[in-house]
N, CA, C and O atoms as a Tinker XYZ file with bonds, in Angstrom:
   312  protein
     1  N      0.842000   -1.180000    0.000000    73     2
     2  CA     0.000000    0.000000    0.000000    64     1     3
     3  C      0.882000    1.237000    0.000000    63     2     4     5
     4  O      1.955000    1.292000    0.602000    81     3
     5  N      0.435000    2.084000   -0.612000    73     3     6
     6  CA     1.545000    3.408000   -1.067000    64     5     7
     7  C      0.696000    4.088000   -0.101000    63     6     8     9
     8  O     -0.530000    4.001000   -0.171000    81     7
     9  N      1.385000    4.865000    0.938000    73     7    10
    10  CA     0.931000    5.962000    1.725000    64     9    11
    11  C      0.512000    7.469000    0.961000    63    10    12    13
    12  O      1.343000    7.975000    0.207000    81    11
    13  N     -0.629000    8.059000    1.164000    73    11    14
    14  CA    -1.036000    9.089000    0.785000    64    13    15
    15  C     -0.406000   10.480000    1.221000    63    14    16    17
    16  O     -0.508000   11.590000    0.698000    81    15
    17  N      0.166000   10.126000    2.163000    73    15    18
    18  CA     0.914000   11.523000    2.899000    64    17    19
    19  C      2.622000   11.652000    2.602000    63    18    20    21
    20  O      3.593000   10.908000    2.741000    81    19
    21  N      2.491000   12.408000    2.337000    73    19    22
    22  CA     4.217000   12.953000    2.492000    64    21    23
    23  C      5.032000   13.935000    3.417000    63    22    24    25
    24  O      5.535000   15.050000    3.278000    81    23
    25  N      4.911000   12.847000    4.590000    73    23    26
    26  CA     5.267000   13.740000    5.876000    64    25    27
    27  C      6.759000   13.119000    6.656000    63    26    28    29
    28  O      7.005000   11.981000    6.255000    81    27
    29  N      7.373000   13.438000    7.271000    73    27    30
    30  CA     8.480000   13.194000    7.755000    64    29    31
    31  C      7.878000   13.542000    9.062000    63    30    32    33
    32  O      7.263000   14.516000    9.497000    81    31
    33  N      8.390000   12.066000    9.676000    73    31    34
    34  CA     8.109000   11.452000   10.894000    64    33    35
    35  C      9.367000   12.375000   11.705000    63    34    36    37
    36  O     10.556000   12.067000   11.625000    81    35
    37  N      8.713000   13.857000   12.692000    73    35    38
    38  CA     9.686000   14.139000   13.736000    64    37    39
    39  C      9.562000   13.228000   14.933000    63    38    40    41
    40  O     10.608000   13.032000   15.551000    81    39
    41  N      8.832000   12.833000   15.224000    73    39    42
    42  CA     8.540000   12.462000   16.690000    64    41    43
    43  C      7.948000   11.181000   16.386000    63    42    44    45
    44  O      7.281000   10.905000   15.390000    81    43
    45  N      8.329000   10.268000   17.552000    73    43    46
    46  CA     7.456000    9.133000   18.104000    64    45    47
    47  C      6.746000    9.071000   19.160000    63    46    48    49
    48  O      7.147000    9.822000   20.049000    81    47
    49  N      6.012000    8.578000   19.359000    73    47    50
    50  CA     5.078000    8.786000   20.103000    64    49    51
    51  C      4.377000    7.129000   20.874000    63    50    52    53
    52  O      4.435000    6.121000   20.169000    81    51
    53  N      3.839000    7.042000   22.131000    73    51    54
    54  CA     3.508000    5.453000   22.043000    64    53    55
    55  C      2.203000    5.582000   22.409000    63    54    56    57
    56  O      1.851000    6.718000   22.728000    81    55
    57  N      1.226000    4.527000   22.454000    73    55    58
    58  CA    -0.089000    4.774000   21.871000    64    57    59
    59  C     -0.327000    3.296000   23.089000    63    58    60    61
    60  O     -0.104000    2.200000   22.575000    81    59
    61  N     -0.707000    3.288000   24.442000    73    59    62
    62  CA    -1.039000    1.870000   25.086000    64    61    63
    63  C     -2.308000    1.523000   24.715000    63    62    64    65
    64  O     -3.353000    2.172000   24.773000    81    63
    65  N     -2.107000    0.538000   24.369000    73    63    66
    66  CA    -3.645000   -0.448000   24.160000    64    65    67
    67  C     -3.188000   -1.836000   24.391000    63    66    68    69
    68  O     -2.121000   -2.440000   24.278000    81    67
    69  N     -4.555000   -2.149000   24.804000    73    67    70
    70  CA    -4.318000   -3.798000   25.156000    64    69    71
    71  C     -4.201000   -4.876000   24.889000    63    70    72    73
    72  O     -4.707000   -5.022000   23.776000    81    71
    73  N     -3.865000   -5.672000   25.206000    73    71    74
    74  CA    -2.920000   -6.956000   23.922000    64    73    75
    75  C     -4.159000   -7.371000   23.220000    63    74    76    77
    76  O     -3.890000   -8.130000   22.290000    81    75
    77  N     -5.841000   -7.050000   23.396000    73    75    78
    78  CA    -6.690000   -7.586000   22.093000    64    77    79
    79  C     -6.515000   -6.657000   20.905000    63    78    80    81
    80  O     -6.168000   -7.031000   19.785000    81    79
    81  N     -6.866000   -5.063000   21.359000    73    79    82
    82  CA    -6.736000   -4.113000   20.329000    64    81    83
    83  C     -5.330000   -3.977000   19.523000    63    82    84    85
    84  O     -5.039000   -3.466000   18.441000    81    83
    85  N     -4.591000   -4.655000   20.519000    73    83    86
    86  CA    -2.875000   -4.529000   19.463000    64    85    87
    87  C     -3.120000   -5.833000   18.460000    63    86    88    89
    88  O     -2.629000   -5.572000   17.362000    81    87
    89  N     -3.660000   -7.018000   18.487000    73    87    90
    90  CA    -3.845000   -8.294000   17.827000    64    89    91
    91  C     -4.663000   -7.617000   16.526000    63    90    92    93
    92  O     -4.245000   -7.645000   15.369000    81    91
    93  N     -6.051000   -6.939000   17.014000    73    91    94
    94  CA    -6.850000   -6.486000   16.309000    64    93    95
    95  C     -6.693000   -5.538000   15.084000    63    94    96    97
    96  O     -7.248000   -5.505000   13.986000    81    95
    97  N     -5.264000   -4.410000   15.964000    73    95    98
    98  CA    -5.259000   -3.605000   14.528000    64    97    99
    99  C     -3.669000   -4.292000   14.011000    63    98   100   101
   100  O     -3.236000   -3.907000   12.925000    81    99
   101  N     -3.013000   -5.098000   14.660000    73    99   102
   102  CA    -2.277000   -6.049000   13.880000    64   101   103
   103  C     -2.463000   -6.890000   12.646000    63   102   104   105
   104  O     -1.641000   -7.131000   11.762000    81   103
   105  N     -4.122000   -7.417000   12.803000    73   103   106
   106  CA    -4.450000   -8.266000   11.534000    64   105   107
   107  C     -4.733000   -7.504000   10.979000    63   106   108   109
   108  O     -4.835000   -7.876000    9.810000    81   107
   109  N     -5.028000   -6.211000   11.138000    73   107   110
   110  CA    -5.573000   -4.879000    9.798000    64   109   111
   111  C     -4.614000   -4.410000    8.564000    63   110   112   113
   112  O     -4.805000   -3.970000    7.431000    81   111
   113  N     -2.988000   -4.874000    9.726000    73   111   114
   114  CA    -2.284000   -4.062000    9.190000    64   113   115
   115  C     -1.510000   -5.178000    7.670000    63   114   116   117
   116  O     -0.875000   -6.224000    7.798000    81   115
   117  N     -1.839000   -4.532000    6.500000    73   115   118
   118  CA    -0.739000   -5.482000    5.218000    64   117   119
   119  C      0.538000   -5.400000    5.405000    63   118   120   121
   120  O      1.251000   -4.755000    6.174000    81   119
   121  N      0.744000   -6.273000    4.453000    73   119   122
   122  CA     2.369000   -6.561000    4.835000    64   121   123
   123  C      3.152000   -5.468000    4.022000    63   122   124   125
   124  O      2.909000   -5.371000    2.820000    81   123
   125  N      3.972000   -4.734000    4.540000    73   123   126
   126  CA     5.007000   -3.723000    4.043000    64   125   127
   127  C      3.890000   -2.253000    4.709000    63   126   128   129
   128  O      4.411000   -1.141000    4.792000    81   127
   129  N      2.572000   -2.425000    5.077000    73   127   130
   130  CA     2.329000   -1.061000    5.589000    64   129   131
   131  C      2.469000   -0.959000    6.918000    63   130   132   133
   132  O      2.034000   -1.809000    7.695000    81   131
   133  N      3.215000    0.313000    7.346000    73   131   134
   134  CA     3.344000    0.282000    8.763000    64   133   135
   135  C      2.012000    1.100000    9.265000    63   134   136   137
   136  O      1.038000    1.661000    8.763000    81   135
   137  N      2.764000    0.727000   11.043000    73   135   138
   138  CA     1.390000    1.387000   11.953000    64   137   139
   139  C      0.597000    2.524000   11.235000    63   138   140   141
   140  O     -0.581000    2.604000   10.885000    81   139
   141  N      1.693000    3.402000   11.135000    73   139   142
   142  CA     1.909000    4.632000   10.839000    64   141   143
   143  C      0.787000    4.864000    9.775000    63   142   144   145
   144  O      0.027000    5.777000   10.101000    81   143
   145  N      0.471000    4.212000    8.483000    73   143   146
   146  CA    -0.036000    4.063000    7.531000    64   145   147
   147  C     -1.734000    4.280000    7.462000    63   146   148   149
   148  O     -2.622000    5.022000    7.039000    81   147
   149  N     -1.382000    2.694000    8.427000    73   147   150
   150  CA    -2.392000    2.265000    9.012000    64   149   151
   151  C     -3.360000    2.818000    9.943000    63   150   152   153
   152  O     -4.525000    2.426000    9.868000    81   151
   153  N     -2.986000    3.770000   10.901000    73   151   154
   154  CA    -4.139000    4.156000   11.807000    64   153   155
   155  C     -4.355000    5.852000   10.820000    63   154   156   157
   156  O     -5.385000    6.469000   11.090000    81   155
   157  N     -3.556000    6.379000    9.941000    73   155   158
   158  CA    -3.943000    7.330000    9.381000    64   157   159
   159  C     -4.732000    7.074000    8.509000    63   158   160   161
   160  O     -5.378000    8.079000    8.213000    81   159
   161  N     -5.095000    5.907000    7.749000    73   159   162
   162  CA    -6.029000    5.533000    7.138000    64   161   163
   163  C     -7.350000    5.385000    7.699000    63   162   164   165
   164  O     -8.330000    5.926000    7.188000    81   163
   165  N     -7.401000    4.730000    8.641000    73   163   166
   166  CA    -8.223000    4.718000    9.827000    64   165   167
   167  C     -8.960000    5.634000    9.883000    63   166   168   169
   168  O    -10.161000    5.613000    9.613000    81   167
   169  N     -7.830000    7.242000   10.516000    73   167   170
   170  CA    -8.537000    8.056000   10.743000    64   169   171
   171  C     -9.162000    8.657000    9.599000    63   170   172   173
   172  O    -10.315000    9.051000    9.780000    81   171
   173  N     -8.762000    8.780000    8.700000    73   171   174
   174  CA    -9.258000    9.342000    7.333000    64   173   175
   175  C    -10.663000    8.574000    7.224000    63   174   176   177
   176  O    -11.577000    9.195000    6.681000    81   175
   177  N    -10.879000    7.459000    7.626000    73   175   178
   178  CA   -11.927000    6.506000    7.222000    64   177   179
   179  C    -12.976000    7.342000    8.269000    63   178   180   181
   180  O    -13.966000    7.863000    7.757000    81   179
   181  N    -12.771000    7.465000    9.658000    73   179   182
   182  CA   -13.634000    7.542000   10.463000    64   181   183
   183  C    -13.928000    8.555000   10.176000    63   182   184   185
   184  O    -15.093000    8.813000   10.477000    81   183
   185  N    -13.245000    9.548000    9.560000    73   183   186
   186  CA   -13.655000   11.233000    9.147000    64   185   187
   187  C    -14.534000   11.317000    8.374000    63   186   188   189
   188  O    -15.478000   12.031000    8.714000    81   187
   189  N    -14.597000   10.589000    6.938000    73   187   190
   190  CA   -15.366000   10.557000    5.947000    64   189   191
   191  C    -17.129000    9.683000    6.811000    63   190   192   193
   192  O    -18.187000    9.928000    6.232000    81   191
   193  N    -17.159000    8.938000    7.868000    73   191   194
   194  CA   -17.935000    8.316000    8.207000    64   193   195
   195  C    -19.045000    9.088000    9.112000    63   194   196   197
   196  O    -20.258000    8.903000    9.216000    81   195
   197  N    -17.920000   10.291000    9.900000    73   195   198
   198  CA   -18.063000   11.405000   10.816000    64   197   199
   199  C    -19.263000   12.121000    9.356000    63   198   200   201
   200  O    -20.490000   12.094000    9.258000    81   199
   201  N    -18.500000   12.526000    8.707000    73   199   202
   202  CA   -19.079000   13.703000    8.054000    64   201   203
   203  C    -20.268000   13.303000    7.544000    63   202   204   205
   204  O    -21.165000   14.080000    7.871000    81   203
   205  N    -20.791000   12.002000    6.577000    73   203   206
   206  CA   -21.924000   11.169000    6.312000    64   205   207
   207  C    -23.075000   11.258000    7.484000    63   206   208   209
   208  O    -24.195000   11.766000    7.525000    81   207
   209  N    -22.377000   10.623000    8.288000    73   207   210
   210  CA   -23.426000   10.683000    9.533000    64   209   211
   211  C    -24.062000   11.864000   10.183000    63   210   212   213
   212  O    -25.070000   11.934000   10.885000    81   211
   213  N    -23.044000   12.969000    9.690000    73   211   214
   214  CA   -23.605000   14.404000   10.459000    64   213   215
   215  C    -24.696000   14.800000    8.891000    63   214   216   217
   216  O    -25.827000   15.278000    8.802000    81   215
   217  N    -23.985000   14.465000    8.144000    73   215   218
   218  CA   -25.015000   15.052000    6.671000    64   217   219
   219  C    -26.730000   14.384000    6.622000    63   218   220   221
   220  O    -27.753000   14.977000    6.282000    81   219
   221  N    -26.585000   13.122000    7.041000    73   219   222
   222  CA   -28.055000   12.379000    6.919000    64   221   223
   223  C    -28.682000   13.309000    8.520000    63   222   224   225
   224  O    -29.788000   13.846000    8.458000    81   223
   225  N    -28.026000   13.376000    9.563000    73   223   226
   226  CA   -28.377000   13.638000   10.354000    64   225   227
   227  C    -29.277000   15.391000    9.943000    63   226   228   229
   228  O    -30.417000   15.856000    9.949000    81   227
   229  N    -28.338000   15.681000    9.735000    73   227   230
   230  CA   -28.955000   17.148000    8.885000    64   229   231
   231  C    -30.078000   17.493000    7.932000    63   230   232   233
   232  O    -30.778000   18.478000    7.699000    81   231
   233  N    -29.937000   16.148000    7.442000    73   231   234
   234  CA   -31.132000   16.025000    6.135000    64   233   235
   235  C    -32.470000   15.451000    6.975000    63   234   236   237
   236  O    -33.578000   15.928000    6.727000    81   235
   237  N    -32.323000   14.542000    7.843000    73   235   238
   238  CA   -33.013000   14.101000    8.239000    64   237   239
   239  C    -34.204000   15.101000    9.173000    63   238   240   241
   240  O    -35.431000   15.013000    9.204000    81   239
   241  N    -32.998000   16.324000   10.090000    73   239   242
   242  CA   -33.311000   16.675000   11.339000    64   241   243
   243  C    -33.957000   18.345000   10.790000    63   242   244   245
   244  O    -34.868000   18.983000   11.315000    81   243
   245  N    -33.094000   18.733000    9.540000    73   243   246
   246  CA   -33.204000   20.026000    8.489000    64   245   247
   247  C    -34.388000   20.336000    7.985000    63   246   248   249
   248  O    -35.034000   19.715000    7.141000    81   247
   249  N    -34.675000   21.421000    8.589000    73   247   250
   250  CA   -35.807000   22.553000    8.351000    64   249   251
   251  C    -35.755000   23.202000    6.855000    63   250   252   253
   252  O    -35.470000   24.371000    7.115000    81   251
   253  N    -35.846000   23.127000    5.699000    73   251   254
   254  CA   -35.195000   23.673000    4.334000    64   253   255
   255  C    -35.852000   24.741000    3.862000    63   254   256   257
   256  O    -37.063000   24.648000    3.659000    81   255
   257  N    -35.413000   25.502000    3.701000    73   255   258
   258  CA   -36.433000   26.476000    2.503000    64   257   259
   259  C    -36.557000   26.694000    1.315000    63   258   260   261
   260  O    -35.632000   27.373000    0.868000    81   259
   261  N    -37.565000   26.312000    0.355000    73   259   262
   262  CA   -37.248000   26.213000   -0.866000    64   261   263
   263  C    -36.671000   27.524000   -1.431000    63   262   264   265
   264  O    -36.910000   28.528000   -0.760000    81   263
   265  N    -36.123000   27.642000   -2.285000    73   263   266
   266  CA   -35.138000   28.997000   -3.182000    64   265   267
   267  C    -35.640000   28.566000   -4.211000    63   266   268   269
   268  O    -35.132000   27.466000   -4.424000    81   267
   269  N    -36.667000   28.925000   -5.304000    73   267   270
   270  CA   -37.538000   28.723000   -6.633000    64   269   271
   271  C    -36.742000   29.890000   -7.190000    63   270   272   273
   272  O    -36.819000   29.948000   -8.417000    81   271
   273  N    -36.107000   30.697000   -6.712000    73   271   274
   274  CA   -35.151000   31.782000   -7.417000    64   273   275
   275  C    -33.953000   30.982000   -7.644000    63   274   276   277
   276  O    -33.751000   31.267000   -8.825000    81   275
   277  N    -33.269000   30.392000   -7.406000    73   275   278
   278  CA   -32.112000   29.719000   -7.245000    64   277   279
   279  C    -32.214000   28.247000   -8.115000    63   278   280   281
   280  O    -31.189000   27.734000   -8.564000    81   279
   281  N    -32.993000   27.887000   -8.223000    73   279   282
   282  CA   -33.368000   26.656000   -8.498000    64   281   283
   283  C    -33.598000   26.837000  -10.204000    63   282   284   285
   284  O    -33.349000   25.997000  -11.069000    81   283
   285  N    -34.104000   28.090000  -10.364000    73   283   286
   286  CA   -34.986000   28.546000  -11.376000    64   285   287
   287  C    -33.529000   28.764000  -12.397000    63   286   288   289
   288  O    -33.186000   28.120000  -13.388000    81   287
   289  N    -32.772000   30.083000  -11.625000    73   287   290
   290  CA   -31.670000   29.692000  -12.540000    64   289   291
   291  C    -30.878000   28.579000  -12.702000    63   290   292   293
   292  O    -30.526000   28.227000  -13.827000    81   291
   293  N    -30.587000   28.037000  -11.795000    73   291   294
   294  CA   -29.731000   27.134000  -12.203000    64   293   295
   295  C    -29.994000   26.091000  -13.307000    63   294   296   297
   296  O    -29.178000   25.879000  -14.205000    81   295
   297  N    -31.278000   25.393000  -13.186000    73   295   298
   298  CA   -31.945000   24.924000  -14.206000    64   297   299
   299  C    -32.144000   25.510000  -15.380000    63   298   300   301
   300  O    -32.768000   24.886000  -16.239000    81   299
   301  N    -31.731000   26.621000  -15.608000    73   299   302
   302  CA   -31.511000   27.660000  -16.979000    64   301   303
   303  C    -30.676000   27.787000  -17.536000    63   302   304   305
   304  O    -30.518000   28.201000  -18.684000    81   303
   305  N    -29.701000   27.289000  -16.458000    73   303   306
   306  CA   -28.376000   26.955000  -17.014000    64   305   307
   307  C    -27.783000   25.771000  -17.579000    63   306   308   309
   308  O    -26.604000   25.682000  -17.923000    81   307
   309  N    -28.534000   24.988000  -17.649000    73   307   310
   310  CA   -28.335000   23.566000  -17.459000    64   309   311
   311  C    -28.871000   23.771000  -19.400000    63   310   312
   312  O    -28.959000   22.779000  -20.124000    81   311
């Protein structure tokens, strides 16, 4: 897996978790990608999952007002 970031690692850092969650994101991890790779993918994943969930939540919970001005052009443009 080719890493998406091009960052230079200043610092290490250690991260305790317990010998299930180390097994757990052990089998996640492919061979040649490190931790490193790996939980930034992660987080990227949970972000995109974050933002979905707040959007339905919005659509769901969202008061809207129609814009027939807005709508009107744009469809004029089209």
């Amino acid at each position: 897996m080719v890493s998406t970031y091009n960052t230079i690692m200043t610092a290490t850092r250690q991260i305790p978790v317990s010998e299930g969650v180390w097994e757990d994101i052990s089998d996640l991890k492919r061979p040649g990608q490190t931790f490193d790779d790996l939980l930034a993918h992660m987080v990227e994943q949970e972000k995109k999952r974050r933002f979905i969930e707040d959007m339905d939540r919005i659509e769901a919970e969202g008061d809207f007002v129609d814009l027939p001005h807005v709508r009107n052009s744009v469809c004029a443009s089209i």
